[in-house]
C-alpha positions as CSV (number, residue, x, y, z in Angstrom):
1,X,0.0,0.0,0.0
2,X,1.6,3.2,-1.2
3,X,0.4,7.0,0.1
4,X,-1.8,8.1,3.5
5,X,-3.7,4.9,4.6
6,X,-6.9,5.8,6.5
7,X,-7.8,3.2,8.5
8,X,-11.8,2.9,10.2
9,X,-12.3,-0.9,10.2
10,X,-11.2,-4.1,10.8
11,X,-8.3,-5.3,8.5
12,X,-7.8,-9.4,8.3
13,X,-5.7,-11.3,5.8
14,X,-4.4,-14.7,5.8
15,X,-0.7,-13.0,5.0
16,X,1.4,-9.9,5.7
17,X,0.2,-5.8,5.8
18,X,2.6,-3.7,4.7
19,X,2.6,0.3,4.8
20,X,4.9,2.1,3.1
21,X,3.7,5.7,4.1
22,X,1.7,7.1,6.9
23,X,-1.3,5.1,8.6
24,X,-4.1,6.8,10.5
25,X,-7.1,5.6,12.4
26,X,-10.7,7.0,11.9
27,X,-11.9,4.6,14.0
28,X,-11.3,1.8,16.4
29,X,-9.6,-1.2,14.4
30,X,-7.8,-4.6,14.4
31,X,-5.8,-5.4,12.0
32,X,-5.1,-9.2,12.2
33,X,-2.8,-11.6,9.9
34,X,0.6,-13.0,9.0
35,X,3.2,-10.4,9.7
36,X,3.2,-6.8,9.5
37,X,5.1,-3.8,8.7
38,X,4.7,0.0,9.4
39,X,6.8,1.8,7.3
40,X,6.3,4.8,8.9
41,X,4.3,4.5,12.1
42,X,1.0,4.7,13.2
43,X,-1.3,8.4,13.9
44,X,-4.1,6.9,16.6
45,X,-6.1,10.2,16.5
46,X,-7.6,9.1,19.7
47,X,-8.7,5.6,18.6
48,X,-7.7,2.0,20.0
49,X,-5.5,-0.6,18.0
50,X,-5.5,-4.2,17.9
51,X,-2.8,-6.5,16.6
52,X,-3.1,-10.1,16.0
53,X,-0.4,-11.2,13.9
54,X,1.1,-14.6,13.5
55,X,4.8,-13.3,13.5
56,X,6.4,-11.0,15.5
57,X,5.1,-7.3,15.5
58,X,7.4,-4.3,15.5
59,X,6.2,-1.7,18.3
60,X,7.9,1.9,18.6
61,X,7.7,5.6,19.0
62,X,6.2,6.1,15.6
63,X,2.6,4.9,17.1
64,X,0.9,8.2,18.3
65,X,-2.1,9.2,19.8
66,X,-4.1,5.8,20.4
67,X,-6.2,5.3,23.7
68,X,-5.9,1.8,24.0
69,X,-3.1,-0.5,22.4
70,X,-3.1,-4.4,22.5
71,X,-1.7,-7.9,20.6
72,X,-2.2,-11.3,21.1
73,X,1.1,-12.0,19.0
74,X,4.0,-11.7,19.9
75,X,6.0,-7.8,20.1
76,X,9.5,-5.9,20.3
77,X,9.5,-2.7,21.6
78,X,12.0,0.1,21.0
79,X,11.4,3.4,22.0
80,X,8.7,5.3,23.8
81,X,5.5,4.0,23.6
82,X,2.4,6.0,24.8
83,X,-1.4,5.5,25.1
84,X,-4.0,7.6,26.9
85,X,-5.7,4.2,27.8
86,X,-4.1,0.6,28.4
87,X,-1.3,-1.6,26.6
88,X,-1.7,-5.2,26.7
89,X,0.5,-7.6,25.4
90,X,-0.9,-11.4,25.6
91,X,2.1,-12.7,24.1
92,X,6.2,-12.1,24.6
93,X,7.4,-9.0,24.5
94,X,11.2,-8.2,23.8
95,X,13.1,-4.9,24.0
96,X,14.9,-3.7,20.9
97,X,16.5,-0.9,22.5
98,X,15.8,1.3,25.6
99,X,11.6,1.2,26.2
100,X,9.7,3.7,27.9
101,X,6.2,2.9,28.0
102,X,3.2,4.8,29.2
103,X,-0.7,4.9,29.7
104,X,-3.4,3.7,32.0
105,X,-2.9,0.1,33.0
106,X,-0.3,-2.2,31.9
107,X,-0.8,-5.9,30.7
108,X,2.2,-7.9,30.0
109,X,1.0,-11.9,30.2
110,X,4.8,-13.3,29.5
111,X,6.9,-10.6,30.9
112,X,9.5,-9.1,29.1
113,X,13.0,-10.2,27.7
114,X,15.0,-7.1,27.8
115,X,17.5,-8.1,25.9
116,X,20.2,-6.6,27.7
117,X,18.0,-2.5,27.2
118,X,16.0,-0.5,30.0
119,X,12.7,-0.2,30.6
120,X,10.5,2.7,31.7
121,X,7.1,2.3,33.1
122,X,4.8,4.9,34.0
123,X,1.2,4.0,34.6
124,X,-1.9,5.3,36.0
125,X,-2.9,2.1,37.7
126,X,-0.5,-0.7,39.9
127,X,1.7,-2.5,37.3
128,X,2.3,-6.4,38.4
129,X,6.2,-6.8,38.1
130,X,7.7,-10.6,38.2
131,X,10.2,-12.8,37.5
132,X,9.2,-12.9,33.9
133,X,11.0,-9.8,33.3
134,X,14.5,-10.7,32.3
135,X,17.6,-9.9,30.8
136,X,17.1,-6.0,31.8
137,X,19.5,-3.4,32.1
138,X,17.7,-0.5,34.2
139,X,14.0,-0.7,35.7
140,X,12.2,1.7,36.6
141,X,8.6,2.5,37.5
142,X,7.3,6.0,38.3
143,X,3.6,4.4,39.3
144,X,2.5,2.3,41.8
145,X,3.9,-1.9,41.3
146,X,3.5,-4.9,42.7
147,X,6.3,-7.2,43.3
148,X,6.5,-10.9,43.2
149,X,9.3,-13.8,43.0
150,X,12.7,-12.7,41.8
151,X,13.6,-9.5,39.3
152,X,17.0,-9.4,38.4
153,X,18.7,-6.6,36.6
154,X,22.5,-5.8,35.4
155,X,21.8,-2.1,36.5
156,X,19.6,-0.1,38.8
157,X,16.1,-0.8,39.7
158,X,14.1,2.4,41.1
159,X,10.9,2.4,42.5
160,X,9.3,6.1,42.5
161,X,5.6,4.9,43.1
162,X,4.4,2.9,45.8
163,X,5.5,-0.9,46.2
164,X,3.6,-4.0,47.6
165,X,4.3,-7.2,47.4
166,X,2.1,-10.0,46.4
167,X,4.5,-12.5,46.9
168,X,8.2,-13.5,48.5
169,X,10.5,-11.1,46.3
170,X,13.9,-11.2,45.7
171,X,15.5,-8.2,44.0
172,X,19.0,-8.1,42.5
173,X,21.3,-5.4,40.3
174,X,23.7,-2.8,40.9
175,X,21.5,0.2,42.9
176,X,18.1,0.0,44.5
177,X,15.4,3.4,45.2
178,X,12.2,2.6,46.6
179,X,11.0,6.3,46.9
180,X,7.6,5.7,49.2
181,X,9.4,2.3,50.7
182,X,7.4,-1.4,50.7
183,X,4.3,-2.4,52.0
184,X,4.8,-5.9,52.3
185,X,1.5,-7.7,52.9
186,X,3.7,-10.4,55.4
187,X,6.1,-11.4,52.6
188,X,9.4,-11.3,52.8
189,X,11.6,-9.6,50.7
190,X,15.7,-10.2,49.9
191,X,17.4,-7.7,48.0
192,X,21.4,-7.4,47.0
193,X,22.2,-4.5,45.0
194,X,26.0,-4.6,44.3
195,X,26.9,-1.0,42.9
196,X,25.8,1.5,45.7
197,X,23.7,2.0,49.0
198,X,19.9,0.9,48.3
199,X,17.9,3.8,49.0
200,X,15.1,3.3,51.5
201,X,12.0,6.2,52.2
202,X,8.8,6.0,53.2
203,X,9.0,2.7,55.2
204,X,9.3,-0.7,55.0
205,X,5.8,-2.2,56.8
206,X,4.5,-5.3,57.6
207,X,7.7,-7.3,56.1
208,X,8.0,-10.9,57.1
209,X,11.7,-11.1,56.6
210,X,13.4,-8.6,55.7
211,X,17.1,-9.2,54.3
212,X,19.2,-7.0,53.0
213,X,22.7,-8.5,51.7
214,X,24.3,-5.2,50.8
215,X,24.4,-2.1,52.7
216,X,21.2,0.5,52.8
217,X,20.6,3.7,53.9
218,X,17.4,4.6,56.1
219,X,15.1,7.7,55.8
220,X,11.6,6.3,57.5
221,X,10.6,3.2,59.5
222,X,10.9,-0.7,58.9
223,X,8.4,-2.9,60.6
224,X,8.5,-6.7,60.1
């Protein structure tokens, strides 16, 4: 497809979609089949986009302006990515480069392989962060999370919003922030950041066991 593509409807083939030039919405649409390509991005114009592609879906900065963004298929991500409503991702997800992402409510249902990049997450509502997420370089959250099983990272993990954990959490990289502290719903949480002081405010409350294998430095209460 060569020129402006407007797009106001559901678009299904049983092979690729290719756009060469610009792409915007006029309406809510999914666009479903083999693979596909977006030559030049995506203009939302305040309408909600659904993916379901067989192969792996390119995701990046150059999708604008869409309330709500979702795939069933598998996604990279490069870039920032930013919706007025909510991003869900029902298959994997795998950073191409440094990824910022930013909306409403956050769905990842396998994670994310970062590939060795960072990842930025800014969110209305609680993100749920796991073990799933992998292979990452920086974390970082400004919004509300909830923690659960292990999250390793090669470089710092910061926590700006509020933290509870749903499970036992074990958290691992070079320097930790939690900016409000943890509430810890009686789990316990293990943490060993390597490169620096782990930064604790706010308070740590209502921690089962609370084990820090690297030094910290205090600015508000623990309770466990």
């Amino acid at each position: 497809v060569g020129g402006t593509v407007l797009l106001g409807a559901n678009v299904t083939t049983t092979g690729s979609q290719s756009y060469g030039d610009a792409v915007q919405l006029l309406g809510d649409t999914t666009l479903a089949g083999s693979t596909l390509n977006l030559g030049n991005g995506l203009e939302g114009a305040g309408k909600s986009l659904a993916l379901n592609f067989a192969g792996t879906t390119a995701l990046d900065g150059s999708l604008a302006n869409l309330i709500d963004l979702s795939s069933d298929g598998a996604v990279t991500l490069n870039g920032t990515i930013e919706t007025s409503g909510n991003q869900t991702y029902r298959s994997s997800a795998t950073l191409l480069g440094d990824t910022n992402l930013s909306g409403s409510t956050l769905s990842l249902a396998s994670g994310v392989n970062g590939a060795g990049n960072s990842l930025l997450l800014n969110f209305t509502n609680t993100t749920a962060l796991d073990g799933s997420f992998t292979n990452l370089d920086d974390l970082s959250s400004v919004g509300a999370v909830t923690l659960n099983g292990s999250i390793t990272t090669t470089g710092d993990q910061t926590y700006s919003g509020s933290v509870t954990l749903v499970g036992d959490t074990s958290l691992d990289g070079s320097v930790g922030t939690f900016v409000q502290g943890v509430a810890g719903n009686n789990h316990s949480l293990t943490f060993a950041f390597t490169g620096g002081q782990t930064a604790i405010g706010g308070g740590f409350a209502n921690i089962q066991t609370l084990t820090a294998l690297t030094s910290v430095s205090l600015n508000g209460a623990v309770q466990t």
